[in-house]
N, C-alpha and C positions, 0 to 999 in steps of 0.2 A: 398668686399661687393656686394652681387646681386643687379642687379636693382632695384629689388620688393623686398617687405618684408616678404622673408621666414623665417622659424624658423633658428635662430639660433644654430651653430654646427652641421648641418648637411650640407654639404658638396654636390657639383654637382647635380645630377640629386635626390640624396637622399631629399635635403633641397625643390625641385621644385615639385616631389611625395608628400611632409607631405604637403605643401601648399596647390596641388590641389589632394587630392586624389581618387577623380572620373575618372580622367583620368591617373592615378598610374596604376589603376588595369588593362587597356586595354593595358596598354606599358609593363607592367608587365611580361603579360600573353602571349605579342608578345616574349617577351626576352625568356620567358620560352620554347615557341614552338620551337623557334630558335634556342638555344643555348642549351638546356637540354632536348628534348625529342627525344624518339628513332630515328636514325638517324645512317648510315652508315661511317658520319664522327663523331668523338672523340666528347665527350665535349667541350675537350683542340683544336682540331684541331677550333673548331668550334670559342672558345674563341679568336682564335690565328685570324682569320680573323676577328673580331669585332676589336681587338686588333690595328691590321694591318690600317683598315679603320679609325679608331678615330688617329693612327699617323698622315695619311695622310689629315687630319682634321683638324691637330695639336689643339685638344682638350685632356689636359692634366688629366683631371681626366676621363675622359671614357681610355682615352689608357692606363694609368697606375693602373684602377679598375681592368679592362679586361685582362691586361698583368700579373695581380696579378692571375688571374682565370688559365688564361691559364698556367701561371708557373707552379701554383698547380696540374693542371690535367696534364700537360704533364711531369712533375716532372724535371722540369731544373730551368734553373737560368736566373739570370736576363740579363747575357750578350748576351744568346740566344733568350730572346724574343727582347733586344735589333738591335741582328745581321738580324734578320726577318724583323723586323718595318726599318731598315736603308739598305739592301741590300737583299733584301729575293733571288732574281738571284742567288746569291752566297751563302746562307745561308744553312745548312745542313736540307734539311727538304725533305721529299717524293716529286720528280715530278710531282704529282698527285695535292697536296699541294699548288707546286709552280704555277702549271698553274692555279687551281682556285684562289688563290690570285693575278695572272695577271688580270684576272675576275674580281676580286673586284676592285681593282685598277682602271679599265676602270671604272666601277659603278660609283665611286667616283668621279672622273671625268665630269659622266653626262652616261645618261643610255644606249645611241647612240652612245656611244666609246666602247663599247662590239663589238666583231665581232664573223663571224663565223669563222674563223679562230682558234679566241682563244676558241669558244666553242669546235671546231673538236681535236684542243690537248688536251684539257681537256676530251675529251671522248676516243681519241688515248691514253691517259696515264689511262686510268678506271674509271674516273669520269662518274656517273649518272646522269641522268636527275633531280631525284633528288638531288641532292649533288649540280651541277651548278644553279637548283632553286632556293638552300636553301642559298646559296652562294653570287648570287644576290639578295636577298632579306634580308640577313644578312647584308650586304654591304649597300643598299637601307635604310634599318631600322636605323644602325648605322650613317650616316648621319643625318638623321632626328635626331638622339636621342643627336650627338653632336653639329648638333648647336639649339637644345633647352638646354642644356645645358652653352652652350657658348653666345647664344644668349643674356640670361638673363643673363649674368656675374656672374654667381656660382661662389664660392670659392673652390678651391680645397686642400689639404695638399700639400706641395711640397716633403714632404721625401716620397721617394718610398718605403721603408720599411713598412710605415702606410698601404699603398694597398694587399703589400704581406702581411702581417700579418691577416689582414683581411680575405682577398681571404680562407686562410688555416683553420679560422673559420668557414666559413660562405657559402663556394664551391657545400656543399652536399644539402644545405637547398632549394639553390632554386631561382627561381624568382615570381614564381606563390603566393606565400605566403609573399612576402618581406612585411618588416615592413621597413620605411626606418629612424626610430628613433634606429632602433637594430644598 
């Protein structure tokens, strides 16, 4: 049970959006720039680092909402968003990939653990300025969005099935328009 008294049945940041919905629409609208508007990295790739940062957060309904997204756009399974979120180093994924979720990872951390270093691979491997932007700032967001989440003691489903199934619904719609009673 939350802290506060949200609506009942909605679940993570869903149940925290119907409570305050003034400030839904500005979180919303960041997800959406974020995560779904034109952009040189994937939906999926993109989901995959939101994914990644709410592991390392250990906020379980943002990494298992996200991980459900990202399954859907990159069309795998759960043992590969599992192998990303627990050893991404060794995980099968583009270099380009792996060095921007080194990136996020420093984020996460604190925003002064980025170096150049890891910016200069990230660009030695083809990553853009934009891309390492959107990267840190995807990184940066998801933070904030998991411990307001966690903060308040959401509740989340524990079967990860609930998220994928979801995800496969509800992938194309969006963030810009979420209802978070759907």
């Amino acid at each position: 049970m939350a802290y506060i008294n949200v609506p009942e049945g909605l679940p993570g940041i869903r149940g925290l959006m119907a409570f305050r919905p003034e400030t839904a629409q500005p979180l919303n609208d960041l997800a959406e720039t974020l995560l779904r508007s034109e952009n040189s990295l994937t939906p999926g790739e993109r989901e995959l680092i939101a994914t990644f940062v709410s592991s390392l957060n250990d906020c379980f309904f943002c990494q298992n909402s996200h991980g459900g997204y990202a399954q859907y756009f990159l069309n795998c399974d759960t043992h590969f968003i599992d192998n990303v979120k627990n050893d991404y180093m060794s995980a099968n994924i583009p270099e380009k990939l792996r060095a921007l979720l080194a990136i996020a990872e420093s984020v996460t951390r604190g925003g002064k653990n980025v170096t150049q270093k890891q910016i200069d691979n990230a660009r030695d491997l083809g990553a853009t300025d934009y891309e390492i932007h959107d990267t840190v700032l995807i990184a940066a967001a998801f933070c904030m969005f998991n411990r307001y989440v966690d903060g308040l003691g959401t509740s989340a489903p524990d079967n990860r099935d609930y998220y994928i199934t979801r995800a496969a619904g509800r992938a194309h719609l969006g963030y810009a328009n979420y209802n978070p009673k759907d």
